[in-house]
C-alpha positions in Angstrom: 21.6 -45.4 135.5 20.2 -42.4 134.1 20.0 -42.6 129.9 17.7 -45.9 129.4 19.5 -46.7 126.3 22.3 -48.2 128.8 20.2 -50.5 130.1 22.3 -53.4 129.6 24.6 -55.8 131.1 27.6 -54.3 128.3 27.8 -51.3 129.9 27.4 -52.4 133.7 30.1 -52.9 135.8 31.2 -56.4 135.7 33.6 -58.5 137.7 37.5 -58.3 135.5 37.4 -62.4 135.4 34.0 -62.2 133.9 35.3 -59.5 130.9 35.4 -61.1 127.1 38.4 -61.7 125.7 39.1 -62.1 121.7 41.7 -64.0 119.6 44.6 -61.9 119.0 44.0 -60.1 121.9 46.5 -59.6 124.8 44.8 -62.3 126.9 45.1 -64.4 124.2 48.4 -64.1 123.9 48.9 -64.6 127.7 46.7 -67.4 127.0 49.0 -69.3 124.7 52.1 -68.4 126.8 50.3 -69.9 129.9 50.0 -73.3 127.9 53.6 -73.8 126.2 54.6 -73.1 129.9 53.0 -75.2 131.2 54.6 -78.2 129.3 57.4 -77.2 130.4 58.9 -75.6 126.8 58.0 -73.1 124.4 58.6 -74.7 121.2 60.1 -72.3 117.9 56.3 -72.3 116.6 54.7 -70.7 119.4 58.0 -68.7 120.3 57.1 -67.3 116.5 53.5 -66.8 117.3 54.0 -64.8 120.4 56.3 -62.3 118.8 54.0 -62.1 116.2 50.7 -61.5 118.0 53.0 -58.5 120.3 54.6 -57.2 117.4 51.5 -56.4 115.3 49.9 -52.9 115.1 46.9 -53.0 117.6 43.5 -54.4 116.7 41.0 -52.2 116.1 37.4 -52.7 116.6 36.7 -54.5 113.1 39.4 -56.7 113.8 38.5 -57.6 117.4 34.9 -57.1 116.7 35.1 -55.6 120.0 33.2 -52.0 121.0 35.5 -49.0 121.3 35.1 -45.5 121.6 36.3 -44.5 117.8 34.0 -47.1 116.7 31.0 -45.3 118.5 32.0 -42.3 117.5 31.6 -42.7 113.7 28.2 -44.5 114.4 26.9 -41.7 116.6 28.2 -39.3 113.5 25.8 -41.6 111.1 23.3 -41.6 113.1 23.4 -37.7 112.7 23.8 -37.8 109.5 20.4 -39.4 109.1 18.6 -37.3 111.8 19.6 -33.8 109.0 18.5 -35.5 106.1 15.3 -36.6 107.8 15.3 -33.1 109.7 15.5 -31.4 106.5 12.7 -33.0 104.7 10.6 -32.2 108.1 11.3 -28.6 108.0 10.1 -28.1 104.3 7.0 -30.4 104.5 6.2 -28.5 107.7 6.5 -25.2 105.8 4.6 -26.9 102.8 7.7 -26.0 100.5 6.8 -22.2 101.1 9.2 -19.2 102.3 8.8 -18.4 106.0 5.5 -16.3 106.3 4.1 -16.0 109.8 0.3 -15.9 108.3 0.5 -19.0 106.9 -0.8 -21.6 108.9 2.3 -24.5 109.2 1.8 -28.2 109.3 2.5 -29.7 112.6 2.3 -33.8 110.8 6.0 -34.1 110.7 6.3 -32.8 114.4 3.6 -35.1 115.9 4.4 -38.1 113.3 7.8 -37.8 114.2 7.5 -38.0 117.9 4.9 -40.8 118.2 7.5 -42.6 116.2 10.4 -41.8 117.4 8.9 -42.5 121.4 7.9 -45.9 119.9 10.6 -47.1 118.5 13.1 -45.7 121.5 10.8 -48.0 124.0 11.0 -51.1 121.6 15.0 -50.6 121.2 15.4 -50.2 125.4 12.8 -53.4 125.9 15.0 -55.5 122.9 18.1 -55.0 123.4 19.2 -57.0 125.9 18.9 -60.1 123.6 19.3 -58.5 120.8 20.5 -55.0 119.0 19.0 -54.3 116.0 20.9 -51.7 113.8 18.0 -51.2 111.8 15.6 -49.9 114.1 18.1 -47.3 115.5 18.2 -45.9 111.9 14.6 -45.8 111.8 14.8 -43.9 115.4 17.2 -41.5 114.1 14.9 -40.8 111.0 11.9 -40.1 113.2 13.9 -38.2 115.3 14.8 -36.0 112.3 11.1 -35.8 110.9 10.5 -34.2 115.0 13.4 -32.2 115.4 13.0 -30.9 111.3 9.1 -30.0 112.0 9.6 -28.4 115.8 12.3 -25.9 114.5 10.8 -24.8 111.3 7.7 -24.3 113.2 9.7 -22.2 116.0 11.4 -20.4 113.3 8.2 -18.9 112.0 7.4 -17.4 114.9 11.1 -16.5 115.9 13.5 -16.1 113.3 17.3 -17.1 113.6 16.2 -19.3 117.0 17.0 -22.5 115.3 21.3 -21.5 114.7 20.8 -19.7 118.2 19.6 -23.3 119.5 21.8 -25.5 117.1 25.0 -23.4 118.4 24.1 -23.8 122.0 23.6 -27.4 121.8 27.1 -28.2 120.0 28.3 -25.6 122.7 27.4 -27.7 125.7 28.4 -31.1 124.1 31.6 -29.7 122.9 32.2 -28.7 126.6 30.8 -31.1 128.5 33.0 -33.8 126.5 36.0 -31.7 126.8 35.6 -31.5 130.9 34.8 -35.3 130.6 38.0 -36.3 128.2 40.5 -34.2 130.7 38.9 -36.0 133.7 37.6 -32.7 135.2 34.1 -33.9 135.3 33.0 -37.4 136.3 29.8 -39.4 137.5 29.4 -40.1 140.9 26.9 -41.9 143.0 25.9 -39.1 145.4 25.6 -36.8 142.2 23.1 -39.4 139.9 21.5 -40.0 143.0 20.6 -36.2 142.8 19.7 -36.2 139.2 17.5 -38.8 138.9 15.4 -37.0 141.6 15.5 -34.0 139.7 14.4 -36.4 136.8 11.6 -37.7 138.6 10.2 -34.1 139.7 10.5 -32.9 135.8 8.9 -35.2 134.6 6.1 -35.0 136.9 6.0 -31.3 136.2 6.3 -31.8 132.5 2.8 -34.4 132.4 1.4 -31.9 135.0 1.7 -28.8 132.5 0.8 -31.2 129.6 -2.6 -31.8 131.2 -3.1 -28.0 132.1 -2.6 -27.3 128.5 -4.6 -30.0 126.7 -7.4 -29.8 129.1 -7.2 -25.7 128.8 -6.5 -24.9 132.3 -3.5 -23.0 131.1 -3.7 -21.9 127.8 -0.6 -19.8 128.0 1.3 -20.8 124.8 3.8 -22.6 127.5 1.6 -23.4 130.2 3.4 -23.7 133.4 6.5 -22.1 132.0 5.3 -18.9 130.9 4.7 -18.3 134.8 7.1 -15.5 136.5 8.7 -15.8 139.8 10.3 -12.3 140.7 9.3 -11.2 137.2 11.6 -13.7 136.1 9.4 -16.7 133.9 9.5 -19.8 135.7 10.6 -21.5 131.9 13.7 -19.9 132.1 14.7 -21.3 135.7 13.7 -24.9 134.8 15.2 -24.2 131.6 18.8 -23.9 133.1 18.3 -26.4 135.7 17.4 -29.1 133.0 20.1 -28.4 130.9 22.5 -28.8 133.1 20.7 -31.9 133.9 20.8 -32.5 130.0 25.1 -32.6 130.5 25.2 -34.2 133.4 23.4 -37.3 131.6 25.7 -36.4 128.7 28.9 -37.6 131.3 26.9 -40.8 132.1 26.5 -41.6 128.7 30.6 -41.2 127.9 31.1 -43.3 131.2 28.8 -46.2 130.4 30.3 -46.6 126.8 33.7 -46.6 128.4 32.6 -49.5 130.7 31.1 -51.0 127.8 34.3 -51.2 126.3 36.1 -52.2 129.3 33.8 -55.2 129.7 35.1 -56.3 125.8 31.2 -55.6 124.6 30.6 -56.9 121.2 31.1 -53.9 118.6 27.5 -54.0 118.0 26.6 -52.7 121.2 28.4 -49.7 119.5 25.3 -48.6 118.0 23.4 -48.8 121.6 26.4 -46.4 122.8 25.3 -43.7 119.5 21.6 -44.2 120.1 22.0 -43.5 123.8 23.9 -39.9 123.2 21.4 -39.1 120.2 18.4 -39.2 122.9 20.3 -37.2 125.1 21.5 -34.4 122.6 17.7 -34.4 121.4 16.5 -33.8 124.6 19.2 -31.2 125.3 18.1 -29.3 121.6 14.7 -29.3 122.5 14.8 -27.8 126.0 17.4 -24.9 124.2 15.1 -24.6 121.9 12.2 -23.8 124.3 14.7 -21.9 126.6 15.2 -19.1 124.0 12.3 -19.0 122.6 10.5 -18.4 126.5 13.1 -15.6 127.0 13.1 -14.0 123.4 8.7 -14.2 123.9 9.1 -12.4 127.1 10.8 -9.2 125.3 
């Protein structure tokens, strides 16, 4: 498992006899055949109710109250739909409601409040979720989110202008292509592959707290510590950079295939909203690494 927001039993693997079924639902209805069979008759009544339950227009996830994909995708579009509201009140109390003036000095409250939150509130929705999803808190994640995401890009904007729609375009870029690759069935997890990415996680993240601590402690005081470095003249941000965004897509693909074992196994709809939250921390992480990408490359002119 790579995104921790799948980690649940919906979206494992299950055994087919063990997969929910719901009234209305084809098993159902194989269900109710099995019994007036075996009594030896199917009686008008339940003759009538078969027809019926085969003749209606397919259930969808309201009805069944049953996860599926449509279902996630319109939660994963609120969930955005919070994150720029929230991301647009972060970028104008970052600026302090003024135009974009590099001499002024910018707040960096909404950035550092919105992180702390956000990292909070992601742990406590991973840790809960397994006995229970909590709709509520995933909005509050999403707004957090949008406070972070609102105060990092303003503040990058100041000091690069137009790297924010260079960053936002890339990012839709790579999940409009990473889902298309994954929807024709060009592109799919494997074992042998995660195995490889979650090494590569591992060693990021070790980097990443290694060049956190050469920053804070002033060891590095490049403006991106261990990135700014240069291998062949080439800086060592813009290597990573690459590597960890195709990371970023391959965890992109595990997140489609998890929510379509999710609703394989017949996961409640509810677990709909673990599905959105699961892509949001992915496409966050994706943004952010853009966003640093460019602005390591455009710094180096």
């Amino acid at each position: 498992m790579s995104n921790f927001a799948f980690n649940n039993p919906a979206f494992q693997k299950q055994d087919p006899r063990n997969v929910a079924t719901y009234p209305g639902g084809p098993q159902a209805a194989q269900g109710a055949q099995a019994a007036s069979f075996q009594h030896g008759t199917m009686d008008a009544a339940a003759n009538a109710q078969l027809e019926g339950m085969y003749a209606a227009p397919p259930a969808g996830a309201i009805e069944t109250d049953r996860m599926s994909v449509e279902d996630t995708v319109w939660k994963t579009a609120g969930l955005f739909a919070i994150l720029l509201v929230t991301a647009a009140v972060g970028w104008v109390w970052t600026l302090g409601g003024t135009q974009f003036d590099p001499t002024r000095g910018v707040s960096m409250l909404p950035w550092i409040v919105g992180a702390l939150g956000g990292f909070v509130l992601a742990m406590v929705i991973t840790f809960t979720s397994r006995k229970k999803v909590r709709p509520a808190l995933i909005f509050a994640y999403a707004a957090f989110e949008g406070l972070f995401i609102g105060g990092i890009s303003s503040f990058f904007e100041v000091r690069w202008p137009g790297i924010v729609m260079q960053a936002t375009l890339a990012t839709v870029a790579v999940v409009a292509v990473t889902l298309v690759l994954f929807a024709s069935g060009k592109v799919r997890a494997s074992k042998k592959a995660t195995k490889v990415f979650l090494i590569a996680m591992g060693g990021y993240l070790v980097f990443s707290l290694l060049n956190l601590v050469l920053m804070w402690t002033g060891i590095n005081d490049n403006a991106f510590g261990l990135y700014s470095s240069t291998i062949a003249g080439i800086p060592l941000g813009l290597i990573i950079g690459v590597l960890v965004v195709i990371m970023a897509a391959y965890s992109l693909v595990l997140d489609f295939d998890q929510i379509q074992q999710g609703v394989r196994n017949g996961a409640p709809r509810k677990y709909g909203w673990l599905g959105a939250f699961g892509i949001m921390v992915t496409v966050v992480w994706l943004y952010v690494e853009i966003l640093r990408i460019i602005a390591i490359a455009r710094g180096n002119n």
